[in-house]
N, C-alpha and C positions, 0 to 999 in steps of 0.2 A: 208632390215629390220635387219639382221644380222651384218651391218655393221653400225648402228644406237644403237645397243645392246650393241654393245663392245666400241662405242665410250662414250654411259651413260657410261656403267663400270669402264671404264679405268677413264672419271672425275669423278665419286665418289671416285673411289680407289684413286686417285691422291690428291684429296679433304680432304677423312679422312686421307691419311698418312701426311698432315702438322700441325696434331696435337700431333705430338711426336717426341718428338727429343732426339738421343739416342749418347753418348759420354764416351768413343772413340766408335769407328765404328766396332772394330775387338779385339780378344784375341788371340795373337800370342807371346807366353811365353812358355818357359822352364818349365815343369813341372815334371825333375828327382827328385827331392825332392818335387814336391809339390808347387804350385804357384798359383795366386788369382789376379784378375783385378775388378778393380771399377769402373762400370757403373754408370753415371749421369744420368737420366729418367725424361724428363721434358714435364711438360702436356702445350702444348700450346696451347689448347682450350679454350671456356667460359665457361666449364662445368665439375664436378668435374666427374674424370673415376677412375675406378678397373683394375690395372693390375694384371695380373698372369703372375710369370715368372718360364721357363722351361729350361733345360737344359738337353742335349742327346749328348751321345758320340758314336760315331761308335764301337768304341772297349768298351768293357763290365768292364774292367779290368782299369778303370779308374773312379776314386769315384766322384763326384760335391757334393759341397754346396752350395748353394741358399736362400742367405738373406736379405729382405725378398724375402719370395716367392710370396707373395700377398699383397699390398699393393693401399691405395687409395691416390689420388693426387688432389685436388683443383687448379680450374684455374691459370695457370702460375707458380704454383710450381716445385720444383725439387726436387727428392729423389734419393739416391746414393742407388743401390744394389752389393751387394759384391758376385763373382763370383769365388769359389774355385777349382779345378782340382789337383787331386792326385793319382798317378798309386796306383791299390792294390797291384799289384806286380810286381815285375822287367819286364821292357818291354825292349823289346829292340830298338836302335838307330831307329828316325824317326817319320815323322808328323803324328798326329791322329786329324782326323777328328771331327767334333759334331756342334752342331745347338744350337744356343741360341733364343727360343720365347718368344715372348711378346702376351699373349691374352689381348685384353680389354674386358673386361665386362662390360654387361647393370646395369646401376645404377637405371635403373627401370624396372620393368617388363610390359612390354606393348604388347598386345596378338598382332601377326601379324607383328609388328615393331621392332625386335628387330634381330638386327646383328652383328653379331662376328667380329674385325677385328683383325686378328693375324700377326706379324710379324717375321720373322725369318731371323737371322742374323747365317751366317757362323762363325764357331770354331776354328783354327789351331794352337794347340798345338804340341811342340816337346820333344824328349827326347834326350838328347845330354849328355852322362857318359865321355865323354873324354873332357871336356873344355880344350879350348886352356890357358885360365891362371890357 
């Protein structure tokens, strides 16, 4: 029975994550001054969704901006979200950490039906004061 459980699970999760497709894949930049990557978020469903996006960095002492933050997508659309990272204060040499998510939300409220799927993509940002040029 358990092993019937996780095989539904696994093809629903497998199921709904081929309605999103997220580009590039990773944020892996320089951010001694301050640095930003643009996400392409494209709804591949037949159905229009609500993302909500987050952003969390391991070290505190690193600011994000997130625009938008919430936004809706109509079947087969693509919306760019712009993803900023900026030390508050001097950090020192090396990679920091942080989690980039994607919630969908219900576009309808339906008592009993309705679930969340969130996705979380890995962060890694560096701080590099000595460039070699």
């Amino acid at each position: 029975m358990k092993k019937l459980f996780l095989s539904f699970l696994f093809i629903l999760v497998s199921t709904l994550s081929f309605s999103i497709n997220i580009y590039p894949t990773e944020f892996k930049k320089d951010i001694t001054l301050g640095n930003y990557e643009v996400f392409s978020i494209a709804n591949d469903s037949d159905e229009q969704k609500i993302y909500k996006i987050n952003v969390t960095m391991d070290n505190q002492n690193i600011a994000n901006t997130v625009f938008p933050k919430v936004f809706t997508l109509n079947p087969k659309e693509v919306k760019e979200v712009k993803v900023l990272l900026k030390p508050r204060t001097s950090l020192k040499n090396g990679i920091y950490e942080g989690q980039f998510s994607i919630q969908i939300l219900p576009t309808k409220v339906e008592p009993f039906n309705n679930l969340n799927f969130n996705i979380h993509m890995d962060i890694s940002a560096y701080i590099n004061k000595n460039p070699l040029i």
